[in-house]
C-alpha angles and dihedrals in degrees: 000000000000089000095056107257124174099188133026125195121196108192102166133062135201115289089251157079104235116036121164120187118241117236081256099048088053090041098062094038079057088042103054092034091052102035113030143095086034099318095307093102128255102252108246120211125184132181114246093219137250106247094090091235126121117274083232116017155076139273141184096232121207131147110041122149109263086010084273100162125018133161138025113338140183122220126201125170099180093188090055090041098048103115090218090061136090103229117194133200123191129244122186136246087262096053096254130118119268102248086233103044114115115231137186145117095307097060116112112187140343135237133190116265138148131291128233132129123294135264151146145218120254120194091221105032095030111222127344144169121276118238145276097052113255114221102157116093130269112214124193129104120250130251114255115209141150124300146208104259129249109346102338085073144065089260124015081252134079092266150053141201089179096082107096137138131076081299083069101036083051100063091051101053079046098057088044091058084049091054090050096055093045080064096038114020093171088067114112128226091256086050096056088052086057110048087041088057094039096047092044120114124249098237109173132200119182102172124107119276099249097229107039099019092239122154111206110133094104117083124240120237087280080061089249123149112199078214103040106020113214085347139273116331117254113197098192096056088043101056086037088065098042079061096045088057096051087080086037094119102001132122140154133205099197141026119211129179140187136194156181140188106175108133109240128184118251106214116236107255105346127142098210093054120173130324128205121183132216112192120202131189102186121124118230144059127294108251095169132356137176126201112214116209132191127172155136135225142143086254127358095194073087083063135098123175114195129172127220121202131212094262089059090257104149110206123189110234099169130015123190104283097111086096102184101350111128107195130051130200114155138146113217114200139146091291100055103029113031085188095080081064082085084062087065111108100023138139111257091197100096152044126327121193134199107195107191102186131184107224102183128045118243107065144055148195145144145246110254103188148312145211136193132199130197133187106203141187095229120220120245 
């Protein structure tokens, strides 16, 4: 939190059954996904587990490999559990339920994953196998992602199919929620949860598990699986929603716009660049904005365009990935580049600035012209 994240996955577990959380440990979950990120929450992801056991329950256990756990026994995974995280069970490429994903209550959403036995990590024995025995088969294909390279890796390449597990479905609910809040960076944590749980797909699975014989993979009348929580994560129709609610709110009352097309000169490999100025006068807040840009240049990839508000806030509006490209023409608004989200709430009275800087010798261009427009909630 005190580093600035935005997003933090949690793909690993204690290595046992029944973990309770001390008053610190809940204490600091509340506290990042309360306070952080400016008061808007850190957003908080943690792994189910891979044991298929409840995240809270009990089980008669029988079966296990060295009789290492019998009886009837009580699991407890705190992290999973904590009402201020984002806990996340595994379903397979095929819709079904990993045979070793936990499940439970608690579980928010699903992702795809891959699909093996269970097991669990003990402190005394290391991991093992949960009981019964499965030998039926476990279709699903594996995810494939990037990998350490040569041997400090899975395989000796760039990438792996052998991560699997919740550690590996977690990750993913947890870049989705990263893609949100580039589009919405106002969201809170609690927000994030929501729309998540709201935007998932209702995959259902009424088969047996393979291993206890359960049947959770319906949804109860508040639209909630044991095994997939409020359903599979769906990364297009959440973003989709974190857009929809930038305008939640919001109105203007006028649009005002400023230009100018006068050719400048962009300096060869100087950090400070150019720098071009826009003065309003008009009285109220910024509700929605868009920078116009228009320039030349041998090889843009050089270029970045950055705007700087009247407050002295510098945003970033374009970084050095237009490789070879010459002309640029491009319209920069909430959509395309959340950062201008930062713009939201501003005065409009004052001096806005436009800085176009060359960052690498060789080439050379120049800044053609600008506009920017503002929709503002006027002052009375």
């Amino acid at each position: 939190m005190e580093k600035g994240a935005a997003v933090i996955s949690c793909s690993w577990a204690p290595a046992t059954i029944n973990f309770s959380l001390s008053l610190a440990q809940r204490n600091i979950l509340t506290q990042a996904a309360t306070q952080g990120r400016g008061g808007k929450g850190c957003v908080i992801v943690f792994s189910a587990g891979n044991a298929n056991r409840p995240v809270s329950g009990t089980i008669n256990e029988k079966g296990w490999p060295r009789n290492a756990v019998s009886g009837r026994t009580e699991w407890l995974s705190g992290f999973a559990v904590h009402p201020d995280v984002i806990t996340v069970s595994a379903c397979t490429s095929w819709n079904r339920k990993a045979a070793y994903s936990n499940w439970g209550s608690h579980i928010a959403v699903a992702a795809p994953s891959n699909n093996a036995p269970p097991n669990v990590g003990l402190s005394k024995i290391g991991t093992v196998n949960t009981g019964p025995e499965l030998k039926s088969s476990l279709p699903g294909r594996g995810m494939v992602t990037s990998d350490r390279t040569g041997s400090a890796g899975y395989n000796r390449d760039a990438y792996t199919r052998t991560f699997g597990g919740t550690s590996s479905s977690c990750p993913v609910v947890a870049g989705v929620a990263g893609l949100m809040l580039s589009a919405n960076p106002n969201l809170t944590a609690r927000e994030v949860k929501q729309i998540l749980q709201e935007t998932a797909d209702k995959i259902m699975d009424d088969e047996p598990d393979p291993q206890l014989g359960l049947r959770h993979g319906t949804y109860d009348n508040n639209g909630h699986s044991q095994w997939f929580g409020y359903g599979r994560v769906n990364a297009a129709r959440a973003v989709a929603e974190a857009r929809r609610r930038l305008w939640r709110g919001r109105s203007h009352t006028q649009v005002v716009e400023q230009s100018e097309s006068v050719p400048v000169s962009i300096p060869d490999n100087r950090a400070e660049g150019v720098v071009r100025s826009l003065q309003f006068r008009d009285r109220g807040t910024v509700q929605d904005l868009y920078v116009e840009v228009r320039l030349e240049h041998d090889f843009l990839g050089d270029v970045m365009v950055h705007l700087r508000l009247p407050s002295g806030r510098l945003l970033l509006l374009q970084g050095r990935t237009l490789g070879t490209q010459q002309q640029l023409e491009q319209r920069y608004d909430l959509s395309n580049t959340p950062i201008l989200m930062q713009a939201i709430g501003e005065n409009a009275a004052g001096t806005w600035r436009l800085q176009v800087s060359d960052r690498a010798p060789g080439h050379t261009g120049q800044l053609l012209g600008w506009q920017l427009n503002l929709a503002l909630n006027s002052e009375n």
